[in-house]
BABADO-432603 format. One line per 8 residues: number of its first residue (from 1); their letters; for each residue z, x, y of N, C-alpha, C, O. Coordinates in steps of 0.001 Angstrom, whole numbers, m for minus. Layout:
N
NUM) a) Z X Y Z X Y Z X Y Z X Y ~ ...
This chain:
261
1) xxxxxxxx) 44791 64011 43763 44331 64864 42666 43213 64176 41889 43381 62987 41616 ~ 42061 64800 41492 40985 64648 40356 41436 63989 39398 42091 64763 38700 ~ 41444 62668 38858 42149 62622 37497 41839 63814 36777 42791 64246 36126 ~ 40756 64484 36706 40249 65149 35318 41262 66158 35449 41807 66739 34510 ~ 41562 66393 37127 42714 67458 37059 44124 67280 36423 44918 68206 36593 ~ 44433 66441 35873 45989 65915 35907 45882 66162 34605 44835 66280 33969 ~ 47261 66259 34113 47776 66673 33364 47477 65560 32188 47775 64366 32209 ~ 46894 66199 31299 47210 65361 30109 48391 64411 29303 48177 63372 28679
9) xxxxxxxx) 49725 65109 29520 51091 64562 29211 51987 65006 30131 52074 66185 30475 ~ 52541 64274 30473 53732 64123 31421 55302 64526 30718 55624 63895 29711 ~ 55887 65169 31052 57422 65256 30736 58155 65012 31288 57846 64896 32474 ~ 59780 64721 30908 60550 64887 31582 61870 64220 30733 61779 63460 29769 ~ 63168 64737 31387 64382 65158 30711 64997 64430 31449 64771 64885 32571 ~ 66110 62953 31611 67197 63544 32210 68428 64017 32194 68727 65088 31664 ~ 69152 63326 32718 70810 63799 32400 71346 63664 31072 71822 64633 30480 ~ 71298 62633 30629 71378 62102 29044 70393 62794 27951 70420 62434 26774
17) xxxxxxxx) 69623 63695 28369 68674 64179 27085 67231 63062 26633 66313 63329 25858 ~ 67427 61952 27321 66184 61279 27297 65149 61511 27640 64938 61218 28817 ~ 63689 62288 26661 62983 62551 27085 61960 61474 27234 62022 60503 26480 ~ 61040 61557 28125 60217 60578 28669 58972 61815 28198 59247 63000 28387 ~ 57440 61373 27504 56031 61548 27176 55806 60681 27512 56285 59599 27174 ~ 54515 61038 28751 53747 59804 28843 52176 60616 28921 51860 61679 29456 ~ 51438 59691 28203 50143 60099 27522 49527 59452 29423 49697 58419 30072 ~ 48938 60517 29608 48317 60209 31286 46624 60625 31400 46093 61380 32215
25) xxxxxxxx) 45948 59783 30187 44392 60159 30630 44163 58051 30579 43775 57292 29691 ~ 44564 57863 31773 44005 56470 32097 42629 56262 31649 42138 55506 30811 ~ 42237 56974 32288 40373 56581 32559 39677 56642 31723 38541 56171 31761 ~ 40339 57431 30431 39791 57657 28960 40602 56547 28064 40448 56603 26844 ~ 41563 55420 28685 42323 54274 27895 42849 55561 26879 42676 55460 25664 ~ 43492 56752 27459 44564 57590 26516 44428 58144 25023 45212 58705 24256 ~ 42653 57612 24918 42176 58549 23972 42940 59885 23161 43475 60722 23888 ~ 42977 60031 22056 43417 60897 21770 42403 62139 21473 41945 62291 20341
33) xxxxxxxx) 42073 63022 22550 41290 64008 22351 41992 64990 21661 43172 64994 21311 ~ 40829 66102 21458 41930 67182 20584 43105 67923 21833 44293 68233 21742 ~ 42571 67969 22438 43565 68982 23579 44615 67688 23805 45789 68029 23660 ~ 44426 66314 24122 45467 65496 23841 46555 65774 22486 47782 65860 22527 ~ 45862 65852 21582 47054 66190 20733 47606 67216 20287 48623 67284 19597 ~ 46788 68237 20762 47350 69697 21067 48837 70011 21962 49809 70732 21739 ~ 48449 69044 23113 49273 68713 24070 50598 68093 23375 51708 68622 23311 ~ 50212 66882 22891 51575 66308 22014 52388 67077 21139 53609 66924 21148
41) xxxxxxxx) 51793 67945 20331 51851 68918 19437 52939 70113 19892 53957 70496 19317 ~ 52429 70476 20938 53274 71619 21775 54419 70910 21937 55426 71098 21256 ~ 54277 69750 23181 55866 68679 23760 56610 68553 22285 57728 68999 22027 ~ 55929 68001 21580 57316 67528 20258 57920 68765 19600 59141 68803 19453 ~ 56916 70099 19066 57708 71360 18898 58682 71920 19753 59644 72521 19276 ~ 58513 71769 21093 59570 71737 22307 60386 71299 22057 61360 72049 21993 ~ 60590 70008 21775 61601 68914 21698 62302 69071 20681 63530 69001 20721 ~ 61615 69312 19593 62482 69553 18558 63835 70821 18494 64739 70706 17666
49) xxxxxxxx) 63785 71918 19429 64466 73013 19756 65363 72717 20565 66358 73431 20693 ~ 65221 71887 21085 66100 71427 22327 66980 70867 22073 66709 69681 21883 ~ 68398 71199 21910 69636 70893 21403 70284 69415 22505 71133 68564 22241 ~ 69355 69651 23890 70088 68856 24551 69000 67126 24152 69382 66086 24687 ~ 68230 67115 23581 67354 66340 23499 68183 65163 22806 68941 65487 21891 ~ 68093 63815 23179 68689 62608 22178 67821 61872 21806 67538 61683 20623 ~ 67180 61263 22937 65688 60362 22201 64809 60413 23187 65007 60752 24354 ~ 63701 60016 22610 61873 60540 23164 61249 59062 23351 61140 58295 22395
57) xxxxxxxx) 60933 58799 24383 60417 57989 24604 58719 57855 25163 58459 58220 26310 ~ 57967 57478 24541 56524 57471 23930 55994 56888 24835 55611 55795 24420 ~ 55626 57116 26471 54953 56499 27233 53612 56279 27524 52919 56733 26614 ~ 52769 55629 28665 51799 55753 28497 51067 55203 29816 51343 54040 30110 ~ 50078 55959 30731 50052 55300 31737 48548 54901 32269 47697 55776 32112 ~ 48120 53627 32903 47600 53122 33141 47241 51507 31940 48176 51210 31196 ~ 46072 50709 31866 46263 49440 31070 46380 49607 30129 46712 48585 29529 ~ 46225 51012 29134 45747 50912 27713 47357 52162 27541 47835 53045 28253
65) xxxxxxxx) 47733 51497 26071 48381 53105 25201 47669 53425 25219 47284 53862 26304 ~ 46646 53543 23850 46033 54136 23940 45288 53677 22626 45760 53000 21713 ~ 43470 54427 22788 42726 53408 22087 42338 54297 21100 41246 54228 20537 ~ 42983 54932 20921 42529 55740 18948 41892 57323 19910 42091 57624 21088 ~ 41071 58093 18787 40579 59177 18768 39201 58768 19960 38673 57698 20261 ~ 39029 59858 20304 37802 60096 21155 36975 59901 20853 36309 60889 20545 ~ 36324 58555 20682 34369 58548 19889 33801 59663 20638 33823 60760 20079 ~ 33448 59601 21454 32834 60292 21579 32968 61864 21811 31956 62394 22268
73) xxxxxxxx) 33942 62596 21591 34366 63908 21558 34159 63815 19898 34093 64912 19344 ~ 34057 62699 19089 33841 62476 17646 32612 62614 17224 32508 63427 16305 ~ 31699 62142 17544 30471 61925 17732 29784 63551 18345 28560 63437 18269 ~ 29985 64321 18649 29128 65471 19620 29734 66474 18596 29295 67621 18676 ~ 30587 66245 17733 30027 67404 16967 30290 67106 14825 31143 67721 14186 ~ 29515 66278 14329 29076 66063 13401 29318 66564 12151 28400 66258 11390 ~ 30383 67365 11504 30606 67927 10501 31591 67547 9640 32575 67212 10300 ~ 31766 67452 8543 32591 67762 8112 33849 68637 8003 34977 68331 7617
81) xxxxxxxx) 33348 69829 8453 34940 70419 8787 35243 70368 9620 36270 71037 9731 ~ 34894 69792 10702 35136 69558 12137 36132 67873 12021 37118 67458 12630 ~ 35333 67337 11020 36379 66434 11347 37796 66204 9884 38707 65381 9798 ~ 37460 67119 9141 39021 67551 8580 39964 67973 9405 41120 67552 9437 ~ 39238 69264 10452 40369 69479 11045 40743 68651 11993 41887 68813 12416 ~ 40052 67735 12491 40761 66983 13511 41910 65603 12919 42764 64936 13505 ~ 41455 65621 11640 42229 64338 10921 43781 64800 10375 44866 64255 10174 ~ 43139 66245 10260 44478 67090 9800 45705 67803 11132 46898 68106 11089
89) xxxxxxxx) 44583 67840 12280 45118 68193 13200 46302 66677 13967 47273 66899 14690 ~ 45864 65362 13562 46459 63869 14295 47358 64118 13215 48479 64100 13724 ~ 47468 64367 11845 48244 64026 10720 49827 65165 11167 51017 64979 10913 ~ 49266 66079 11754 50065 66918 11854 51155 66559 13371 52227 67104 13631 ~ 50587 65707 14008 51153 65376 15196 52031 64095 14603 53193 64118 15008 ~ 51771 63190 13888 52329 62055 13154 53788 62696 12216 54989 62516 12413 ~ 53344 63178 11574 54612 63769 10733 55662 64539 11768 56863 64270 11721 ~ 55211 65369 12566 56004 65708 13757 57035 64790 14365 58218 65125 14431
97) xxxxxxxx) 56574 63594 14824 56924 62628 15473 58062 61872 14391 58972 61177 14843 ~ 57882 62104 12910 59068 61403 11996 59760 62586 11646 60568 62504 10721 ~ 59540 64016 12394 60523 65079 11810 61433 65526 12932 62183 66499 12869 ~ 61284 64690 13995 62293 65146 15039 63306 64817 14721 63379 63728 14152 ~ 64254 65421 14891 65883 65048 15013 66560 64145 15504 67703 63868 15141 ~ 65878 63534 16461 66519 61911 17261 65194 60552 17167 63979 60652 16999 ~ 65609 59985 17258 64497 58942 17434 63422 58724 18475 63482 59002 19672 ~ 62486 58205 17837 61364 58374 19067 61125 56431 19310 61108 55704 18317
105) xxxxxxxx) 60980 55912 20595 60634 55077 20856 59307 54906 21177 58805 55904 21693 ~ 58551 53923 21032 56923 53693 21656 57275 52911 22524 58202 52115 22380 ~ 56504 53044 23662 56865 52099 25230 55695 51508 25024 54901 52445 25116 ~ 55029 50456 24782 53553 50033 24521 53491 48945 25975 54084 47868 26032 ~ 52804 49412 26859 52570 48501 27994 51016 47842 28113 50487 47248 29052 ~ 50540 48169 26864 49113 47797 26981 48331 47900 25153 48881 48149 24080 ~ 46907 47587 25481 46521 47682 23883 47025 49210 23366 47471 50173 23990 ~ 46752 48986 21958 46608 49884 20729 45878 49803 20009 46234 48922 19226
113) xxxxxxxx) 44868 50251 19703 43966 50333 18407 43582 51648 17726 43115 52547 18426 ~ 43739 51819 16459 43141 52488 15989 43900 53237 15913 45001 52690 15852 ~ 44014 55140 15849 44853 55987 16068 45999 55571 16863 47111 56009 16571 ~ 45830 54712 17908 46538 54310 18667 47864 53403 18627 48947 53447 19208 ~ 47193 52444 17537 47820 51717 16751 49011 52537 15503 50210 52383 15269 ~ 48079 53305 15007 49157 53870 14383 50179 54969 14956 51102 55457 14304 ~ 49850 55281 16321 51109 56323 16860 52034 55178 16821 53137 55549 16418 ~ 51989 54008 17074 52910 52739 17726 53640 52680 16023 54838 52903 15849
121) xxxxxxxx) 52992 52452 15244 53849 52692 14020 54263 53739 13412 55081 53551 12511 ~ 53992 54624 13601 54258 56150 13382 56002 56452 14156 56945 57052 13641 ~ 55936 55850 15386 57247 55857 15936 58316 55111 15118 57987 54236 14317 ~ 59765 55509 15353 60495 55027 14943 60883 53547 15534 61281 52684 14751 ~ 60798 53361 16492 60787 51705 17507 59944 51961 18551 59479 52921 19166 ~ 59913 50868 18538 58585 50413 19212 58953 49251 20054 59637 48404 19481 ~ 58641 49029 21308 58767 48123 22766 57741 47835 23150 57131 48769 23671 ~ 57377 47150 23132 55827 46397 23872 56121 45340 24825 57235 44820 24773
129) xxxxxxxx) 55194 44914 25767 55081 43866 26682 54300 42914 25626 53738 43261 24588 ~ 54459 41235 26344 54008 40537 25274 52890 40160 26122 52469 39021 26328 ~ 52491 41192 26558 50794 41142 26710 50000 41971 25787 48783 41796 25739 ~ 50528 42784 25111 50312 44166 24388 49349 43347 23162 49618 42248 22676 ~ 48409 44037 22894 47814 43315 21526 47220 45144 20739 46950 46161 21378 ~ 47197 44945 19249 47274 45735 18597 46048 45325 17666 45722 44171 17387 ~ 45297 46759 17147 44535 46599 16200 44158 47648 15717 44112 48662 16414 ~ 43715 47652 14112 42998 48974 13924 41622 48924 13438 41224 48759 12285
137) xxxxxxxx) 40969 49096 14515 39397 48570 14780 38305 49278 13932 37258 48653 13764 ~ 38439 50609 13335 37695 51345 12884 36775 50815 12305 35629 51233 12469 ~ 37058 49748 11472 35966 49065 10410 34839 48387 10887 33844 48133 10207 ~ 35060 48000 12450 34462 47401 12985 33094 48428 13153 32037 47799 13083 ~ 32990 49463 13299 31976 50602 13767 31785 51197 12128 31245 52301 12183 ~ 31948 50961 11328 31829 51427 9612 32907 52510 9210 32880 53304 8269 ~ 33961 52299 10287 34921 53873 9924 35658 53378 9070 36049 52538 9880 ~ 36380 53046 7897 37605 52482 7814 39175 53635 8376 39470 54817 8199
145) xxxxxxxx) 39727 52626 8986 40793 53469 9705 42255 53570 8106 43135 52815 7693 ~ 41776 54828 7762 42119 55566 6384 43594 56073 7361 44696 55526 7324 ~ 43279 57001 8010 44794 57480 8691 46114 56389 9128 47308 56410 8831 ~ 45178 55320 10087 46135 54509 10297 46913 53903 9075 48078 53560 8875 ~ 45834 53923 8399 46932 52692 7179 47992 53483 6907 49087 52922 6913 ~ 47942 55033 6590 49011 55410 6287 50448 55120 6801 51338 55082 5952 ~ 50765 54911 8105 52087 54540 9111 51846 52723 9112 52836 51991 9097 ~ 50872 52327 9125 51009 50872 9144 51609 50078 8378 52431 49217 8689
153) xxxxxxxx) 50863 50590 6463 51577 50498 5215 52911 50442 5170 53703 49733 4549 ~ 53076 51758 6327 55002 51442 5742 55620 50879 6892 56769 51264 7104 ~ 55150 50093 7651 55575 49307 8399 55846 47648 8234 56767 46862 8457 ~ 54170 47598 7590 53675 46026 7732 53700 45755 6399 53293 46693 5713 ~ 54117 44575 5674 53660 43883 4038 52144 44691 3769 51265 44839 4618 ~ 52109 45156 2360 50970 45241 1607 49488 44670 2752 48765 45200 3596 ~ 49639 43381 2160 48473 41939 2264 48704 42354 3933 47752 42866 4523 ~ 49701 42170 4495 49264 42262 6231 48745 43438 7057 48317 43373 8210
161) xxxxxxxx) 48843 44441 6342 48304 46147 7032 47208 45781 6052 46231 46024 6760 ~ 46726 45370 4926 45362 45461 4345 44402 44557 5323 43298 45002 5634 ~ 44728 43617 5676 43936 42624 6166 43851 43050 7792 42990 42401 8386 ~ 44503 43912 8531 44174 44168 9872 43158 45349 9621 42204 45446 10393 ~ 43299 46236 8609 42525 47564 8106 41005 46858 7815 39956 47290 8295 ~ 41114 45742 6971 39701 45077 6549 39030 44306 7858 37805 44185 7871 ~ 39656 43891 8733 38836 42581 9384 38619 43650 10784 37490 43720 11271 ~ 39534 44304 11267 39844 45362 12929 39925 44430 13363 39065 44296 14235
169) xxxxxxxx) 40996 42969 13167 40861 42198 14495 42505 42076 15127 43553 42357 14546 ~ 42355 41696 16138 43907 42079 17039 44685 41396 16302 44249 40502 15577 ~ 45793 41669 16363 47124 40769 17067 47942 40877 18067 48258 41978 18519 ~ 48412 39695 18564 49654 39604 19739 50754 40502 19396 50995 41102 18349 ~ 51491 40451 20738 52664 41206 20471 53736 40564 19225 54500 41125 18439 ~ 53378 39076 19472 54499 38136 18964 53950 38447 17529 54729 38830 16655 ~ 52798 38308 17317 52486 38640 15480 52646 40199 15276 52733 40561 14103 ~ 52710 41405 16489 53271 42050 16032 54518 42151 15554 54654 42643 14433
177) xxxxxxxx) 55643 41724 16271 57066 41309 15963 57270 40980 14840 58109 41664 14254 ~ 56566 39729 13987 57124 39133 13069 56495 40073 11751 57023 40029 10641 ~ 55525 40758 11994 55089 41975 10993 55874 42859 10479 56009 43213 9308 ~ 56674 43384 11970 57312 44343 11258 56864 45960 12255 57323 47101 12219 ~ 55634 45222 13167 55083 47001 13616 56128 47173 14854 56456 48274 15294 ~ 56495 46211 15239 57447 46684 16755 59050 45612 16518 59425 44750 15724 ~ 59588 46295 17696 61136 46214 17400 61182 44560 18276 61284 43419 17825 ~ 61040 45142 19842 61164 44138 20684 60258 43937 21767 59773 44948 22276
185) xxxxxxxx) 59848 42489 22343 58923 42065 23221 59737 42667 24468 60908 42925 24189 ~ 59392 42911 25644 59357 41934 26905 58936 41999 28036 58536 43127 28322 ~ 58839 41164 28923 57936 40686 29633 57278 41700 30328 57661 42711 29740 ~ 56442 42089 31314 56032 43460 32015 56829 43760 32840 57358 44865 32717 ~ 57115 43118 33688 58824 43176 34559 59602 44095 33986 59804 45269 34296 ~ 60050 43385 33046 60739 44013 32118 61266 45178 31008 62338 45544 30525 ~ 59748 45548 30904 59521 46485 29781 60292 47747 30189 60582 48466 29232 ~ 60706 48198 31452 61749 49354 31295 62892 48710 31168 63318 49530 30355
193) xxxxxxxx) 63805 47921 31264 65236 47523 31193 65137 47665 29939 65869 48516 29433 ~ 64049 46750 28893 64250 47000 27620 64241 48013 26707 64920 48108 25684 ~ 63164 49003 27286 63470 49911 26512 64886 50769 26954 65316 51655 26215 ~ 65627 50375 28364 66618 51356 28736 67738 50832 28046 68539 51743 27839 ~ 68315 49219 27390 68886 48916 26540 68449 49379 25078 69326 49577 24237 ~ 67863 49455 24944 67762 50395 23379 67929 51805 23153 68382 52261 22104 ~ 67403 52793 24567 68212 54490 24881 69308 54260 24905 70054 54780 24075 ~ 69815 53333 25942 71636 53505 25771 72202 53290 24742 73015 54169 24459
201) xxxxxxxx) 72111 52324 23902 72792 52070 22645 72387 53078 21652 72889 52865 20549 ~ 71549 54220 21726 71212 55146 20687 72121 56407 21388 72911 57070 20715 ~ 71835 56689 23186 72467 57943 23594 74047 57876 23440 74740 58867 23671 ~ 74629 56551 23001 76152 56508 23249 76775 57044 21478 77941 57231 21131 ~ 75544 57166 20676 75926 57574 19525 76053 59182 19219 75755 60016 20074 ~ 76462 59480 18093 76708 61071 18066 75219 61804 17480 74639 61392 16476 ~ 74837 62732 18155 73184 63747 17740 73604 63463 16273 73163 62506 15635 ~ 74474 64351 15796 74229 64682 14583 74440 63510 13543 74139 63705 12365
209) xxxxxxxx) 74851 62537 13877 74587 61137 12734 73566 60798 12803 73095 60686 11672 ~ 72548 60418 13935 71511 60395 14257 70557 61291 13721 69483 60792 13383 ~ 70736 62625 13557 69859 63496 13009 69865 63524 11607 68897 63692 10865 ~ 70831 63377 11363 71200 63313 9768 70519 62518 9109 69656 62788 8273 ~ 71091 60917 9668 70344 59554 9518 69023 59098 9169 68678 58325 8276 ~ 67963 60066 10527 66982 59709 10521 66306 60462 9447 65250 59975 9042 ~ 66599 61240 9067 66146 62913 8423 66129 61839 6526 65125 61527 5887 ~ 67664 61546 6146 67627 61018 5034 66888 59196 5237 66567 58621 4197
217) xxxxxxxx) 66750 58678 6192 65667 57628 5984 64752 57218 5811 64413 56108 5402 ~ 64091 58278 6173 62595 58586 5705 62203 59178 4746 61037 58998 4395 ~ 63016 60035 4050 63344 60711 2933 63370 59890 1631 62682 60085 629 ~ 64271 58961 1831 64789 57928 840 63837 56762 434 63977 56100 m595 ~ 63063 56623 1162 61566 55777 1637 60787 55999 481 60379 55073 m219 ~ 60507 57509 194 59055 58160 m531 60180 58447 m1876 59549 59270 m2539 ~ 61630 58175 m2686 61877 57766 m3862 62618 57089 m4546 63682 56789 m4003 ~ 62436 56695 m5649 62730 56123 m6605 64524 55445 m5757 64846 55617 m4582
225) xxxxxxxx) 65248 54802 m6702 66318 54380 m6143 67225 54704 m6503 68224 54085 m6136 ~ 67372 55855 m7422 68447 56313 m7854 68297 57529 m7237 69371 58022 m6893 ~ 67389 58127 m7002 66786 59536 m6559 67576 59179 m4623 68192 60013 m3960 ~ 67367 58233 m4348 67793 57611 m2983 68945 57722 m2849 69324 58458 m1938 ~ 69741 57184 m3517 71125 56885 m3363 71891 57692 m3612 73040 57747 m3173 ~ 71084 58856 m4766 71720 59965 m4700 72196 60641 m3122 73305 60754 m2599 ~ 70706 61045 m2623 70344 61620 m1346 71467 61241 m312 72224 61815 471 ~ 71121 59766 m794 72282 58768 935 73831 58733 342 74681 58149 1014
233) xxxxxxxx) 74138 59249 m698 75535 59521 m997 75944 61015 m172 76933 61250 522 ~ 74859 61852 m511 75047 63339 m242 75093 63452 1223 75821 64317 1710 ~ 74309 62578 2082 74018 62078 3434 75471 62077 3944 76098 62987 4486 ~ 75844 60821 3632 77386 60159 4306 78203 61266 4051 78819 61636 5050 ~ 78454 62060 2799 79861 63003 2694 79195 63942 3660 80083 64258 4452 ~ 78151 64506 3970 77992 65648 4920 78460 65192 6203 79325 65788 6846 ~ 77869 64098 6589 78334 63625 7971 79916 62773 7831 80372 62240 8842 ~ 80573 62715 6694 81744 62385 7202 82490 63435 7487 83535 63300 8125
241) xxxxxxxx) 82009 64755 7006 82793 66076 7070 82874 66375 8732 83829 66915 9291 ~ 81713 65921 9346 81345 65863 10614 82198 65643 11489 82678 64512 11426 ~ 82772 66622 12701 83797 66246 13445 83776 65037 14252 84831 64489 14570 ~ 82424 64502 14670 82325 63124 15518 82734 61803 14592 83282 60737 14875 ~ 82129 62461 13141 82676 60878 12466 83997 61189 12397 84524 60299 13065 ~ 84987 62020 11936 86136 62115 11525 87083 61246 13002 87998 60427 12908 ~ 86548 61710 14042 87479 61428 15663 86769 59589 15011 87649 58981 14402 ~ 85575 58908 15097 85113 57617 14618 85646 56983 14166 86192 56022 14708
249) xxxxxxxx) 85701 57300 12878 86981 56884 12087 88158 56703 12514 88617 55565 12608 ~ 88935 57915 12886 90223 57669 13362 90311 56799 14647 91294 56079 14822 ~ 89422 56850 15437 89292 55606 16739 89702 54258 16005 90711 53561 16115 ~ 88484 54129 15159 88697 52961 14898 90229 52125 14081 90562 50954 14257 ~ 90809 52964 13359 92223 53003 12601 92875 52748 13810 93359 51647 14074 ~ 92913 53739 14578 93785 53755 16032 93440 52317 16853 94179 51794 17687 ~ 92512 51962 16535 92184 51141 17371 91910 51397 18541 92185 50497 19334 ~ 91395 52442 19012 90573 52525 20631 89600 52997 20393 89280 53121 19211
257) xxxxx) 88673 53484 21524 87283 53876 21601 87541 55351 21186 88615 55951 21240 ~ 86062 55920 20662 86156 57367 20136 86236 57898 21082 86272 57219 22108 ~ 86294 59240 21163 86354 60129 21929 85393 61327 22091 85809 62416 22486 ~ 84010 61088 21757 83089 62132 21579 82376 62942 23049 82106 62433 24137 ~ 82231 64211 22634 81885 64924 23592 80649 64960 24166 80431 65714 25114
């Protein structure tokens, strides 16, 4: 097949509800064009309906995730409202990605910069090879990367998302780690076992704590701390009412494993 013919994003489901996205424009290093995130846009509204869905896993294929927005699909058409809507159109794919109901993983097998960088923080965990290096380069070309900071900020210290935003220069996987933008390294070998130890330990949990969970964590993020604790009080009694925690609970009293369906 033509690359140009192939599909922009890849799907797929399996038995467990693990969905697999994998961003498949190699030859463009996974650019995020608009029909790229049109594409994403559609898959995650999908996903979100899908009762059988548990977690999404953020792939990506050939050397690069992927290297930010399309210069040059950026560049060919010059406006201002052309590029609101496209900033509004990535913003809208980002918030998507923290309004799903299960968690989303980033599989990072290669760089990130830029837009790119921030889908990797935009996700809820994040897996990289510790070849993976990250940056948000914009400044380097006079852009400052304004979008990214938004998901980086609440990832990385103040001083450490300011200073990758000011300079666009990389870091390793390993200085990603100790930042704060990704969960866990490992090796390229490796990088599916690891991310398949982090699906299992999320698919063996119950949807709806998980949905609940993620829904009031991000929530609790954007206030105050009494305004929070309110929320994450109101959180726990809904989901203890919850038939999976109630059987949880009693497992654990009983002392054996739960029994969830």
């Amino acid at each position: 097949m033509n690359p140009a013919d192939a599909p922009l994003l890849l799907s797929q489901i399996d038995d467990r509800g693990v969905v697999t996205l994998t961003l498949n424009r190699p030859q463009a290093f996974n650019s995020l064009s608009e029909a790229m995130l049109a594409a994403l846009q559609s898959e995650l509204d999908t996903i979100a309906r899908n009762e059988a869905a548990r977690v999404v896993v953020l792939a990506a294929s050939g050397k690069a995730f992927c290297a930010g927005h399309d210069l040059k699909e950026m560049r060919a058409e010059p406006s201002l409202d052309y590029y609101q809507r496209l900033f509004a159109q990535c913003a809208k794919v980002m918030m998507a990605i923290q309004t799903l109901p299960m968690p989303v993983i980033a599989k990072v097998q290669g760089i990130a910069t830029a837009a790119g960088c921030q889908l990797v923080a935009q996700c809820d965990l994040a897996v990289a090879v510790s070849t993976a290096r990250f940056a948000v380069s914009g400044v380097n070309l006079g852009l400052f990367c304004a979008t990214p900071s938004v998901a980086l900020s609440r990832n990385l210290g103040r001083k450490q998302a300011f200073e990758m935003l000011v300079t666009g220069e990389f870091i390793d996987a390993a200085q990603a780690l100790g930042k704060g933008l990704i969960n866990r390294i490992a090796e390229p070998e490796q990088l599916d076992a690891e991310v398949e130890r982090l699906v299992a330990s999320i698919v063996a949990k119950p949807r709806v704590a998980l949905a609940m969970g993620k829904a009031q964590f991000y929530r609790q993020i954007e206030m105050g701390m009494a305004a929070a604790y309110q929320l994450a009080g109101q959180t726990m009694a809904c989901n203890m009412m919850d038939d999976a925690a109630l059987e949880g609970v009693q497992a654990f009293i009983d002392k054996r494993k739960p029994s969830w369906a």
